[in-house]
N, C-alpha and C positions, 0 to 999 in steps of 0.2 A: 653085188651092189646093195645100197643102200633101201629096206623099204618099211613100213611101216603095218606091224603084224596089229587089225584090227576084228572084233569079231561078226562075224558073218552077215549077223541080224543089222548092224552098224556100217555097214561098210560103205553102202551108197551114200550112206549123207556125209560122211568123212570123206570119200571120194569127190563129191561136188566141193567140200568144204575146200579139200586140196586145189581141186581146178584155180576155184575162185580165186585164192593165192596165190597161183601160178608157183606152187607147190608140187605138183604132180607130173611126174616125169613120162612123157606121151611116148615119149622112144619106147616104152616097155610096156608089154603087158602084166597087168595084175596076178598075182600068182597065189595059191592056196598052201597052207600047212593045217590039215586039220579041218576044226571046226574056225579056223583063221583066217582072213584076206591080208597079202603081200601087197601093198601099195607101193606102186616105186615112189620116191619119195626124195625130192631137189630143196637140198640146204638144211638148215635146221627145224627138227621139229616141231609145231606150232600146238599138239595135243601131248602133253608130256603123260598123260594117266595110260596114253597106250607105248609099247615099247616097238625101240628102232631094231629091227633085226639086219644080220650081212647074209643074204642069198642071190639064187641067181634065179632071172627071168627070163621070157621070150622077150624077143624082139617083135615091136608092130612091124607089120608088113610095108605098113605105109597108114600114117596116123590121120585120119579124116576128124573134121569137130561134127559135135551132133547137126549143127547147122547144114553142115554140110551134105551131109546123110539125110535132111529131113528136107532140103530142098529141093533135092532130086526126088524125092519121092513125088513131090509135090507140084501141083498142075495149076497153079498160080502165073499170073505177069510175071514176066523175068524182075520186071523192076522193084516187085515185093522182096522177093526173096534175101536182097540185103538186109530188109527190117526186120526177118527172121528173128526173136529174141535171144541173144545169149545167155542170158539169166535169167534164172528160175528158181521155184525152192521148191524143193523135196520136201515131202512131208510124210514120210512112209511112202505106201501107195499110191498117194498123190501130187501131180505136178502143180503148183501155182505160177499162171504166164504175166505177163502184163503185155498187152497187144499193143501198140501203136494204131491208132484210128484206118489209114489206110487198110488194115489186115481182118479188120472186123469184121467185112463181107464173107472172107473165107475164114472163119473162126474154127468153124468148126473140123473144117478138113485139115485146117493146121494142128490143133486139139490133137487129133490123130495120130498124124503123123509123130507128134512128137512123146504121145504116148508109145507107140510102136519100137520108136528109137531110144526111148530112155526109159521103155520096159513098167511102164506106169498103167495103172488100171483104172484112174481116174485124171481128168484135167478140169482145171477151174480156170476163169478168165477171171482176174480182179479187178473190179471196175472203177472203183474209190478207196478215196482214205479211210481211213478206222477213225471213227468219228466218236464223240459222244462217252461219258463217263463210263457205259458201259461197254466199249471197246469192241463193237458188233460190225463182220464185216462186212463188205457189198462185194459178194464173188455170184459169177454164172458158171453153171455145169456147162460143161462143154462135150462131155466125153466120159463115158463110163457114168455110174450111178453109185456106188461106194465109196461116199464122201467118210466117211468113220475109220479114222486111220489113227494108229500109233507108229507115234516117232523115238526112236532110241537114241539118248543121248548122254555118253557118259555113264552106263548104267541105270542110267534112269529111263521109265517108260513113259509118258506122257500120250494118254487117250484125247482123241480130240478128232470135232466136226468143224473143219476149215471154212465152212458157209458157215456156222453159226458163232465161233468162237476165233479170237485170233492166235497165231503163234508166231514169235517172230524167232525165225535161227541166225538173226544179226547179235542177239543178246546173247548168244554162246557161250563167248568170252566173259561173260559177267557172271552166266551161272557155273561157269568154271571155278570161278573166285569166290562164290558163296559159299558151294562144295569145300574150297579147300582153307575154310575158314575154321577156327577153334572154337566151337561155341557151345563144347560141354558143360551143362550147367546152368545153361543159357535159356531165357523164354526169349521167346522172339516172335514179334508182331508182324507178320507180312501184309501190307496194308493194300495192296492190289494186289490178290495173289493170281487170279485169274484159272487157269487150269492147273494152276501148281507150278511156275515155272521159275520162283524161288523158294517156293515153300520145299520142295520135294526137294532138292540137294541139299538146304539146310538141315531137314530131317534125319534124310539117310545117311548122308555125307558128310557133315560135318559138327554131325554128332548132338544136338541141342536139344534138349530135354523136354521143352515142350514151344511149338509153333503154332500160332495163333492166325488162321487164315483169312483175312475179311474179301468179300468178291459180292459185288452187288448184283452182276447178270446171273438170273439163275440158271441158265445153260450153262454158263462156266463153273457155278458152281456143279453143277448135276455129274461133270466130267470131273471138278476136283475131288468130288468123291469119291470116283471112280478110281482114279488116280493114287491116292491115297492108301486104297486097298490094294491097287495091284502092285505098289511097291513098298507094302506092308508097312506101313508106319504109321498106323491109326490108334497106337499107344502114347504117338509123341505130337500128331494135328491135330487142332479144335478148331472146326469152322465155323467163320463166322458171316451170318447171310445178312446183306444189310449195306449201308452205307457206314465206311470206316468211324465215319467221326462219330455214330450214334456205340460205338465200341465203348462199354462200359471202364471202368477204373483209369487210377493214376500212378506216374512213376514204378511200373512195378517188370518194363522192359527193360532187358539189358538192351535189345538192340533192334531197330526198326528199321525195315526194307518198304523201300517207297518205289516200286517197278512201273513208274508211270510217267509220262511228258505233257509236256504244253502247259498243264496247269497245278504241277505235282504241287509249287509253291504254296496254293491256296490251302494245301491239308500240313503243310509244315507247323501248323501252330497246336495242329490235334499230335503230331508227333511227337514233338516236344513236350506234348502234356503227359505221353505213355511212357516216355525214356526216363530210366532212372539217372541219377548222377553216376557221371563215371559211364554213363552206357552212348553207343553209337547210332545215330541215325545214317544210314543210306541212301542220302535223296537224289532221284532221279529227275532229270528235263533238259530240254533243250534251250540252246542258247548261242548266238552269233558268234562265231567265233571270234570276234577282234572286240567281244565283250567277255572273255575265258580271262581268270574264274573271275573278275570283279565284279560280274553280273549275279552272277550265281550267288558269290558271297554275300551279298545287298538282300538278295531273296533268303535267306537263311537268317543273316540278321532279324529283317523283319519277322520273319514268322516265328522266330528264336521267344519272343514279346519281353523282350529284355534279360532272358537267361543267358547266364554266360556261357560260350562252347567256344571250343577250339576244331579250324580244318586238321584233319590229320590226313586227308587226300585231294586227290580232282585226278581224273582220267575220264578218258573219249571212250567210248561204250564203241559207237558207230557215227558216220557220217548219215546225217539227218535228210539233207537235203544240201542244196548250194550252198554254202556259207554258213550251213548253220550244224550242228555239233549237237549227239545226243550222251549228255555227260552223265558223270557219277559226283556227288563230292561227300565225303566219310567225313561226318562230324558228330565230335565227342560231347557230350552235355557236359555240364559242370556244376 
């Protein structure tokens, strides 16, 4: 059969990644070659940087969800136990839940259990949104005390304290595209770079000569530093601590990464000031969908302050919320 050879250190977050897709074949258990994980693996593959192998697996005996495993554990109202969360995000060693109100009372013994079953060392309850320029989150310990986790992705290491800084692995598929972008040659301005989470695959991966990181929290910056070092590219990032638009010089970007929503528009007009002709902006935000892209394009205009550019993209990052869309659109200065 069909599965997916991933390495070792990677394997759980590419495993959830698969679930979430309904990607991952429950008939069968995971199988080892190596320092490798065999993921069985339904339909086409969704990470093309790792490779499809033909081997053969066990058979599950009889495929139980974690839910299901984590509510027998558990000495709750029967009537909880449906709002058990299915989704969650791995973070290395750490689980992030979002509890529904009823389940708060017994927070912590769910915390638990669901450490127990998805082999985690720490659990966070998230309590609010990522609010505020500098993108600081409102999570509670619930469970274990080693919130300092790195997460593997694609190669890349990313250090990070999930109570103090955020990560989102909805953005996957974006830093997949950054990685696999030609940008020899290239300076590039990452204007929220946060922990790194497009500076570091433009670095490593996609080859760009020098990255220019701006990040106002300095918790996040304190980890991009770290960051930086542990996946050795501190010949090719200059950070920058600070608020973007206080970012010195002009035109002298080929290509700006704007990794931010809700209010990315308002820095469109500092992007536009650092892009050279001929170079790409990357603007990220949210926007209704039955306003895709004419909304978007209106905000670009504006902040463009009468440069001319052309779209040379628009794609969906992730769903936002209800009805609303958190996009990309690649535009070219002129």
């Amino acid at each position: 059969m069909r599965a997916l050879a991933v390495p070792k250190d990677e394997a759980d977050g590419i495993k959830d990644r698969l679930n979430r897709r309904r990607q991952l074949d429950l008939g069968w258990r995971p199988g080892r070659n190596g320092d490798m994980v065999l993921l069985p693996l339904e339909g086409r593959n969704p990470f093309p940087e790792y490779e499809v192998v033909e081997t053969e697996l066990l058979p599950q005996d009889r495929h139980r969800s974690p839910q299901e495993r984590i509510a027998e554990m558990l000495e709750i109202p029967e009537g909880l136990k449906s709002m058990l969360p299915a989704k969650y995000e791995r973070l290395g060693h750490v689980l992030v839940l979002r509890l529904p109100e009823p389940l708060l009372p017994f927070r912590r013994e769910v915390a638990e259990a669901y450490a127990k079953v998805l082999k985690a060392r720490t659990v966070l309850a998230e309590r609010g949104v990522i609010r505020e320029v500098e993108r600081r989150p409102d999570m509670e310990v619930l469970y274990g005390t080693e919130t300092v986790t790195t997460v593997h992705e694609s190669g890349i290491r990313y250090r990070l304290d999930p109570t103090k800084v955020m990560f989102s692995s909805g953005n996957f598929d974006e830093k997949l595209r950054m990685a696999s972008l030609d940008c020899r040659g290239e300076t590039v301005v990452d204007m929220f770079a946060g922990i790194g989470y497009f500076t570091l695959p433009l670095a490593a991966k996609a080859g760009a000569d020098r990255v220019i990181a701006c990040e106002i929290n300095p918790e996040a910056v304190r980890f991009l530093r770290e960051n930086v070092e542990l996946n050795r590219v501190g010949d090719r990032v200059s950070i920058f601590e600070g608020d973007n638009r206080d970012l010195p010089g002009e035109g002298f970007a080929d290509r700006v990464v704007m990794g931010y929503v809700n209010v990315t528009w308002q820095f469109l007009p500092k992007a536009f000031s650092l892009v050279r002709k001929g170079g790409v902006v990357h603007y990220q935000d949210t926007c209704s969908i039955d306003s895709i892209p004419d909304r978007l394009i209106e905000k670009v205009r504006v902040g463009s302050g009468g440069r001319p550019f052309e779209i040379i993209g628009v794609r969906e990052i992730k769903a936002y919320a209800p009805s609303i869309s958190h996009m990309v659109v690649d535009v070219r200065a002129l």
